[in-house]
C-alpha positions, 0 to 999 in steps of 0.5 A, a space after each residue: 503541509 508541514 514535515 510531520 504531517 506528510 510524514 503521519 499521511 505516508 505511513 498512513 497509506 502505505 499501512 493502508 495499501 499493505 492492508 489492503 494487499 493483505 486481504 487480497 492475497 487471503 482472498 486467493 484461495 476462496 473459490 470466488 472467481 476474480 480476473 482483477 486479483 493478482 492486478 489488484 495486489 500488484 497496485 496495492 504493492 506498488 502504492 506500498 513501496 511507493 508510499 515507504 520510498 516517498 517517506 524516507 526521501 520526506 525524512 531525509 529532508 
């Protein structure tokens, strides 16, 4: 996989998961019960920051 392509996969998970993370924090004030959320929203956050840190080390390179 050249640069550029890892490049256009990073931003395009870690876009995903702040979607993601984003849903799931609105979903928090419906009356739905769901023990997972806030585990849920952790993953979601971490994969985010993960996916930004691997791509500013691909861009350093």
């Amino acid at each position: 996989m050249n640069k550029q392509n890892e490049t256009v996969l990073l931003e395009h998970l870690a876009d995903t998961f702040e979607t993601k993370l984003r849903k799931a924090d609105r979903s928090i004030g419906t009356d739905i019960p769901d023990p997972y959320r806030e585990g849920r929203m952790d993953a979601f956050g971490w994969a985010a920051t993960y996916c930004r840190l691997l791509l500013l080390l691909v861009e350093r390179k």
